[in-house]
Biopython code that builds the backbone (N, CA, C, O; Angstrom):
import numpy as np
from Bio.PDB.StructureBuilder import StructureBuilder

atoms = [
    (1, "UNK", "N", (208.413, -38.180, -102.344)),
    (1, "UNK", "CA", (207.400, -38.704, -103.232)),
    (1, "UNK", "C", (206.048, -38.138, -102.784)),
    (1, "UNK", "O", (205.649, -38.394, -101.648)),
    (2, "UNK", "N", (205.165, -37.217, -103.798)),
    (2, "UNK", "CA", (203.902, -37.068, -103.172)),
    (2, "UNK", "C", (202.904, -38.248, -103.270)),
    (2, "UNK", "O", (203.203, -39.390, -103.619)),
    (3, "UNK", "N", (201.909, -37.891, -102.981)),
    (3, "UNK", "CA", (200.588, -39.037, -102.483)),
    (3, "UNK", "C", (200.402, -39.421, -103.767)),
    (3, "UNK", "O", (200.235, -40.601, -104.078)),
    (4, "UNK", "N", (200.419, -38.340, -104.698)),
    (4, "UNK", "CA", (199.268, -39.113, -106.289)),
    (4, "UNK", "C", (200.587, -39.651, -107.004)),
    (4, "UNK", "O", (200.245, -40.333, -107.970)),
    (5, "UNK", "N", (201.580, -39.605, -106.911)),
    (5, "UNK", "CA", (202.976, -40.640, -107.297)),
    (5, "UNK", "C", (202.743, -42.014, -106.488)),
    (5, "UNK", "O", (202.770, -43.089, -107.087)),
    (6, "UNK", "N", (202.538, -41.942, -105.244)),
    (6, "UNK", "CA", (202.397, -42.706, -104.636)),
    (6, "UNK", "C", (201.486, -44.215, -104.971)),
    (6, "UNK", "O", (201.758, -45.412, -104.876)),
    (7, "UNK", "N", (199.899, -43.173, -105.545)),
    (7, "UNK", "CA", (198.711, -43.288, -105.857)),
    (7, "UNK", "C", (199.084, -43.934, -106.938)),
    (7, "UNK", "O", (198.919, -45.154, -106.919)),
    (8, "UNK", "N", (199.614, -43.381, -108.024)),
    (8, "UNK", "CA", (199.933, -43.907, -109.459)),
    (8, "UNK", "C", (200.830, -45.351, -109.437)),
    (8, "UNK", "O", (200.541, -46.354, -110.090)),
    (9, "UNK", "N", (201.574, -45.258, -108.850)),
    (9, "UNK", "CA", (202.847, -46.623, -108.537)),
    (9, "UNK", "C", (201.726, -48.164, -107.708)),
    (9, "UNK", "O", (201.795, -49.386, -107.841)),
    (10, "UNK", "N", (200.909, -47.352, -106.981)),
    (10, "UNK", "CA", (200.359, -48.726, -106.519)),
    (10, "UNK", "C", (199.225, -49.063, -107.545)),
    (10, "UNK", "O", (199.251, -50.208, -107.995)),
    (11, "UNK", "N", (198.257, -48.246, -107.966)),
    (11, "UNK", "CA", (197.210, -48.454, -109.507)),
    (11, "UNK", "C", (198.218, -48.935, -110.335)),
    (11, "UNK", "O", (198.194, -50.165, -110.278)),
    (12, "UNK", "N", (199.027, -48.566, -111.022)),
    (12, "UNK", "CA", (200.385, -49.603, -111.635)),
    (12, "UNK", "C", (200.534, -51.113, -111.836)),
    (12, "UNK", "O", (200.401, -51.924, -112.753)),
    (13, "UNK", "N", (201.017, -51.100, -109.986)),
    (13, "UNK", "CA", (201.412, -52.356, -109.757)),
    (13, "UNK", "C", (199.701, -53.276, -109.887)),
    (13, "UNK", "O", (199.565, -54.311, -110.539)),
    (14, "UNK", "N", (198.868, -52.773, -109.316)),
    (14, "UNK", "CA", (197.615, -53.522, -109.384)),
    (14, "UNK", "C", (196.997, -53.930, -111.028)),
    (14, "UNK", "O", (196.435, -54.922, -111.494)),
    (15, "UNK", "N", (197.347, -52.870, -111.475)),
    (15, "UNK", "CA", (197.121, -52.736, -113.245)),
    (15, "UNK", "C", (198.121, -54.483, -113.549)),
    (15, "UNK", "O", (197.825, -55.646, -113.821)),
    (16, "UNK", "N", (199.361, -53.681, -113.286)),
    (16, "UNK", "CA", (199.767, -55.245, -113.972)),
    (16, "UNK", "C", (200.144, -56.702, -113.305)),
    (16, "UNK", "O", (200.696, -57.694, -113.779)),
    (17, "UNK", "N", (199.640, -56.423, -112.079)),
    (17, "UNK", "CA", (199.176, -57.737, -111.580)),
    (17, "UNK", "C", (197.811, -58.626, -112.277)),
    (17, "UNK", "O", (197.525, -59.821, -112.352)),
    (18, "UNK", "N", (197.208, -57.432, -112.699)),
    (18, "UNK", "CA", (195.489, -57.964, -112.926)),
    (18, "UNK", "C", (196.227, -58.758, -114.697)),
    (18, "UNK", "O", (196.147, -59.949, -114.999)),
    (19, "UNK", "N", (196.829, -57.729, -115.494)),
    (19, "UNK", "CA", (197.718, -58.209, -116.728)),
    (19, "UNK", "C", (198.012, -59.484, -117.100)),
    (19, "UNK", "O", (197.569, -60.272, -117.935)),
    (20, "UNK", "N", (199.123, -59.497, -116.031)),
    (20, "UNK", "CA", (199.734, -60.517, -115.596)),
    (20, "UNK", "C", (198.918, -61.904, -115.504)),
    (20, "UNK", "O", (199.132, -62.807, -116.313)),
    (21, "UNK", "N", (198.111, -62.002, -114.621)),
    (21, "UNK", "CA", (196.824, -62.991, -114.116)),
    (21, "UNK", "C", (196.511, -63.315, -115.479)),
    (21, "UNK", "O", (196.514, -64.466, -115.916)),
    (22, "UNK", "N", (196.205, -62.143, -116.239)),
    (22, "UNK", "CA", (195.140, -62.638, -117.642)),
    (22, "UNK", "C", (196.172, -63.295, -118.441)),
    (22, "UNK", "O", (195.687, -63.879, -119.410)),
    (23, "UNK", "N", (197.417, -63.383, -118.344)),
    (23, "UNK", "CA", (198.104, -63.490, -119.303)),
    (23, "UNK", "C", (198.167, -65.335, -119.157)),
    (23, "UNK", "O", (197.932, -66.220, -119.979)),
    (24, "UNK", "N", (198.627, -65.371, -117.608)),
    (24, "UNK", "CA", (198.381, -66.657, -117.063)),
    (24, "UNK", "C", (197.326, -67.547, -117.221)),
    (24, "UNK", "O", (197.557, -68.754, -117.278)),
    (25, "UNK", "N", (196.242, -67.122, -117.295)),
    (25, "UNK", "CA", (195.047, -67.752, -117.488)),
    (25, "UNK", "C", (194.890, -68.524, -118.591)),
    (25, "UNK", "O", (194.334, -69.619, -118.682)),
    (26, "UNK", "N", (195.578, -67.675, -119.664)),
    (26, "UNK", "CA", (195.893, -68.327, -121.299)),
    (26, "UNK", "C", (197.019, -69.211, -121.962)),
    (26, "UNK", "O", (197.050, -69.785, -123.050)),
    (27, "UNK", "N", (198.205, -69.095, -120.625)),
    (27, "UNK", "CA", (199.117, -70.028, -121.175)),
    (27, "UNK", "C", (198.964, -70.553, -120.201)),
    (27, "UNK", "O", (199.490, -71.562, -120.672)),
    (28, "UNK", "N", (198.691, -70.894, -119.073)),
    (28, "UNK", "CA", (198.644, -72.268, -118.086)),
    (28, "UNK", "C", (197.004, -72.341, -117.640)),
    (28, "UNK", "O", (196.895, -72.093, -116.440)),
    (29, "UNK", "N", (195.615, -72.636, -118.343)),
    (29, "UNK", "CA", (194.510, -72.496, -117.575)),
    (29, "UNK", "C", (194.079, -73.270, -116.534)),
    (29, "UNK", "O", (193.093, -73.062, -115.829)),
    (30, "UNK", "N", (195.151, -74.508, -116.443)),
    (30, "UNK", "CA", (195.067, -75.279, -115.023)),
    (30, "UNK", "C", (195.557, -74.380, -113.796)),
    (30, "UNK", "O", (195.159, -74.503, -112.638)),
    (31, "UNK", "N", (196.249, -73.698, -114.137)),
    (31, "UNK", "CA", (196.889, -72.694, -112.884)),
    (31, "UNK", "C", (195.859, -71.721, -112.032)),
    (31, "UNK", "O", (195.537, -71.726, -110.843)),
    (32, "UNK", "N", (195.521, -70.976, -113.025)),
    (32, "UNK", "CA", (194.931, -69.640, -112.834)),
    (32, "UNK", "C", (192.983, -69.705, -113.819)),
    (32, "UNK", "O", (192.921, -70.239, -114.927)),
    (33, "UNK", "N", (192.137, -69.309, -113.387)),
    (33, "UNK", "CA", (191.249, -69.276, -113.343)),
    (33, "UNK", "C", (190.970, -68.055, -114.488)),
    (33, "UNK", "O", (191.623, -67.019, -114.362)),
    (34, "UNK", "N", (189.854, -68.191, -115.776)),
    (34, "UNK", "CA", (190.105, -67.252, -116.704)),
    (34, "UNK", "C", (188.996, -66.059, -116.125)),
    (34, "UNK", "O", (187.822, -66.223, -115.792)),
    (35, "UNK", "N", (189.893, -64.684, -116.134)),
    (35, "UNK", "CA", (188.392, -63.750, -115.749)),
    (35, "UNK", "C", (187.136, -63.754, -115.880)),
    (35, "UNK", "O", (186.531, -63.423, -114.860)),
    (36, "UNK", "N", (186.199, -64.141, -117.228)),
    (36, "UNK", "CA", (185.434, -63.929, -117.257)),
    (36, "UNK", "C", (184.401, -65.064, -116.825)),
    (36, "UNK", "O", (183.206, -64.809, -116.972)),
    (37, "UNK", "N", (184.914, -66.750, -116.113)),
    (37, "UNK", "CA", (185.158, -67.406, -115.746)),
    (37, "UNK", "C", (184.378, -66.644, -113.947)),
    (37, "UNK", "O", (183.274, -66.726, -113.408)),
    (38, "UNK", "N", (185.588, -66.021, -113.619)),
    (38, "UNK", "CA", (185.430, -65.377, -112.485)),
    (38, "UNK", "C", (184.399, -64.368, -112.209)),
    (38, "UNK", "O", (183.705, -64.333, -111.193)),
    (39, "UNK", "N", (184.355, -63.546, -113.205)),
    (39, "UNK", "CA", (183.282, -62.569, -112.984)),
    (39, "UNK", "C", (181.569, -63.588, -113.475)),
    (39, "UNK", "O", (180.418, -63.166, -113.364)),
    (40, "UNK", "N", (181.834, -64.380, -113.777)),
    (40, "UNK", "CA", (180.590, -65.193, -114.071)),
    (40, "UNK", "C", (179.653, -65.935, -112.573)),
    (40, "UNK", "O", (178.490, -66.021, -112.180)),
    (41, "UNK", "N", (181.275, -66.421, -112.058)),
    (41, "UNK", "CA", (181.108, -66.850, -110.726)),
    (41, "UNK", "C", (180.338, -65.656, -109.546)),
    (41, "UNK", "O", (179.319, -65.563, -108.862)),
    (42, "UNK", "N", (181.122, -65.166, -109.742)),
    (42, "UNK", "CA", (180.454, -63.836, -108.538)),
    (42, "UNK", "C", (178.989, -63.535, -109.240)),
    (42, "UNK", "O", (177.946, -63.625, -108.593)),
    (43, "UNK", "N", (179.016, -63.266, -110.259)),
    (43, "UNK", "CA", (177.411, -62.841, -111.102)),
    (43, "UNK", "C", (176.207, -63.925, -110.374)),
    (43, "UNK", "O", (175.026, -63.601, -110.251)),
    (44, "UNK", "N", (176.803, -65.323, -109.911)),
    (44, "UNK", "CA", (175.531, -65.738, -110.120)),
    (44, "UNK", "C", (174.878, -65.522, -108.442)),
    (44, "UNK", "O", (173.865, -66.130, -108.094)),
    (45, "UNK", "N", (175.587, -64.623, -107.549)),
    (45, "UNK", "CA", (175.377, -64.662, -106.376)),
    (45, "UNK", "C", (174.685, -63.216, -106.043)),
    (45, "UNK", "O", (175.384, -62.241, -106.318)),
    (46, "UNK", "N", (173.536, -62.995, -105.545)),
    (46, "UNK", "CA", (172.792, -61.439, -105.544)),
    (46, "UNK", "C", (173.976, -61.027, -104.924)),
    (46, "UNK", "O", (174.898, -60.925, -105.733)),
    (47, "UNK", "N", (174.242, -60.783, -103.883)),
    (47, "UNK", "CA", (174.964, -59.765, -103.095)),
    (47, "UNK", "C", (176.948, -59.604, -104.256)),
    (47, "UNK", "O", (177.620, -58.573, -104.290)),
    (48, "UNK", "N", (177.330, -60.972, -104.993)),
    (48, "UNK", "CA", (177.974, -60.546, -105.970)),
    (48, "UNK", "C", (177.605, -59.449, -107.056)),
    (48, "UNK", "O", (178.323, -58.527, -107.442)),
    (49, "UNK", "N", (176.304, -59.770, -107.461)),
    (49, "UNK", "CA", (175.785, -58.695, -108.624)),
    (49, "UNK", "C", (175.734, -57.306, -107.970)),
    (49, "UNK", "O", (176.011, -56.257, -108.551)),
    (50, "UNK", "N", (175.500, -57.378, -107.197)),
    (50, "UNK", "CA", (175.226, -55.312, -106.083)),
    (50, "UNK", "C", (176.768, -55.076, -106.234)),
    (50, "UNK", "O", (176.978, -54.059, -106.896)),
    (51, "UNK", "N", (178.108, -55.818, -105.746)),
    (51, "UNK", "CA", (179.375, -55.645, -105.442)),
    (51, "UNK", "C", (179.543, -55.489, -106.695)),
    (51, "UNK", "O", (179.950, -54.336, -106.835)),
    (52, "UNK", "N", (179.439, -56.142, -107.987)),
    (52, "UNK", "CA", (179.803, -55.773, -109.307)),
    (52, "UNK", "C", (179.109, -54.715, -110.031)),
    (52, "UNK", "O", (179.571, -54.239, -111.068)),
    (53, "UNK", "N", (177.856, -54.282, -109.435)),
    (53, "UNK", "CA", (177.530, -53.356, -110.052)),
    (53, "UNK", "C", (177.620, -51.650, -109.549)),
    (53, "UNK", "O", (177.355, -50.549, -110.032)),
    (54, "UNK", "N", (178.059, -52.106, -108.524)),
    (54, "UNK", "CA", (178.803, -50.869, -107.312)),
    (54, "UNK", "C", (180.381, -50.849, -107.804)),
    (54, "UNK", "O", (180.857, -49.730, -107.997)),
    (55, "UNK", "N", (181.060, -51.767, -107.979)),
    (55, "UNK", "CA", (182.641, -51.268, -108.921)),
    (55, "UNK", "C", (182.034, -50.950, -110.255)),
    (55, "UNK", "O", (182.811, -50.137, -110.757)),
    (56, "UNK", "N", (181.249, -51.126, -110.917)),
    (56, "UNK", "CA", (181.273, -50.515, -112.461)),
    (56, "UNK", "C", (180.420, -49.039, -111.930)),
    (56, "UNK", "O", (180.378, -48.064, -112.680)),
    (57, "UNK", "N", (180.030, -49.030, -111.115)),
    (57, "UNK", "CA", (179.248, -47.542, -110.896)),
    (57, "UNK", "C", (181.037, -46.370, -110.237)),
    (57, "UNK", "O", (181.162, -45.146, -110.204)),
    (58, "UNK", "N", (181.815, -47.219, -109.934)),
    (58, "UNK", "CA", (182.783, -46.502, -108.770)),
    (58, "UNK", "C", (183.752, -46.077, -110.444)),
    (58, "UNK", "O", (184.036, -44.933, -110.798)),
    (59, "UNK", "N", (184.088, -47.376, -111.219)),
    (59, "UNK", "CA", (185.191, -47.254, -112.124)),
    (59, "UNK", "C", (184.504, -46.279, -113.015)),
    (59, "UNK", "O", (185.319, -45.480, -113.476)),
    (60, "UNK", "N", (183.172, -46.052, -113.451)),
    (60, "UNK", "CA", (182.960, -45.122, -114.293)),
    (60, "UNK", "C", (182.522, -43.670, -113.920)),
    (60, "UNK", "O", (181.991, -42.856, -114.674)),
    (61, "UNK", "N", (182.875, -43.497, -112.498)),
    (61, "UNK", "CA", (182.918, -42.218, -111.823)),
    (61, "UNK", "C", (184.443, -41.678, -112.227)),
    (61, "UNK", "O", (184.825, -40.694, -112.859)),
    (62, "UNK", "N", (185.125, -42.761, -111.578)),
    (62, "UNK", "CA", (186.232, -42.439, -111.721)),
    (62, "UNK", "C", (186.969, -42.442, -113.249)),
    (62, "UNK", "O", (187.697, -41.472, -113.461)),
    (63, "UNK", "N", (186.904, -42.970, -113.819)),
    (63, "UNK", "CA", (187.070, -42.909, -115.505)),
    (63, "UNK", "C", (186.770, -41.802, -116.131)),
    (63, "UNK", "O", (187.534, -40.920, -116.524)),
    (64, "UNK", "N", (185.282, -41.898, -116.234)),
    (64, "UNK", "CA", (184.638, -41.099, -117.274)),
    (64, "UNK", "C", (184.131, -39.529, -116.687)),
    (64, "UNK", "O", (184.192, -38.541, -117.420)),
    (65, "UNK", "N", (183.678, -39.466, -115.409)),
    (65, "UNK", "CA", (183.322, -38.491, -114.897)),
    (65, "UNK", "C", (183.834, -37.150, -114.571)),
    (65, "UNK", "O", (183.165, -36.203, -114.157)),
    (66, "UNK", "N", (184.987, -37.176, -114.786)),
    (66, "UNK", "CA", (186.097, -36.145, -114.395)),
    (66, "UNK", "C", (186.717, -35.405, -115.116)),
    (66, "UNK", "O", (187.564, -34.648, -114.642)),
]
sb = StructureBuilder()
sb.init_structure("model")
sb.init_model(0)
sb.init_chain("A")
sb.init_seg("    ")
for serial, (resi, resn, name, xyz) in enumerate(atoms, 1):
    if name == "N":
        sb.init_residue(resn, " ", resi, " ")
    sb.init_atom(name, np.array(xyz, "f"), 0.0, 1.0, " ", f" {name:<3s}", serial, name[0])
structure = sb.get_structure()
């Protein structure tokens, strides 16, 4: 198996873990906590807003930039 198979299988599994979560959020919301819920939470904390605005600077390197 090379590295970017490797690479791809674990982005995958993380992809549909994150899926998964959202899916949960909507049929049990006592369980699981709804994302935007979550990303609201971290927003209201400075050093959250730098960490969220440092992954949207990382995901749209990596997305769009290439």
């Amino acid at each position: 198996m090379s590295v970017s198979t490797a690479s791809y299988v674990v982005w995958g599994a993380i992809g549909a873990l994150v899926v998964l979560l959202w899916w949960l959020s909507y049929v049990r919301p006592s369980a699981v906590t709804h994302p935007a819920d979550v990303v609201g939470k971290v927003a209201t904390h400075p050093l959250g807003r730098v960490v969220l605005v440092v992954g949207f600077m990382w995901l749209g390197w990596h997305l769009f930039a290439r």
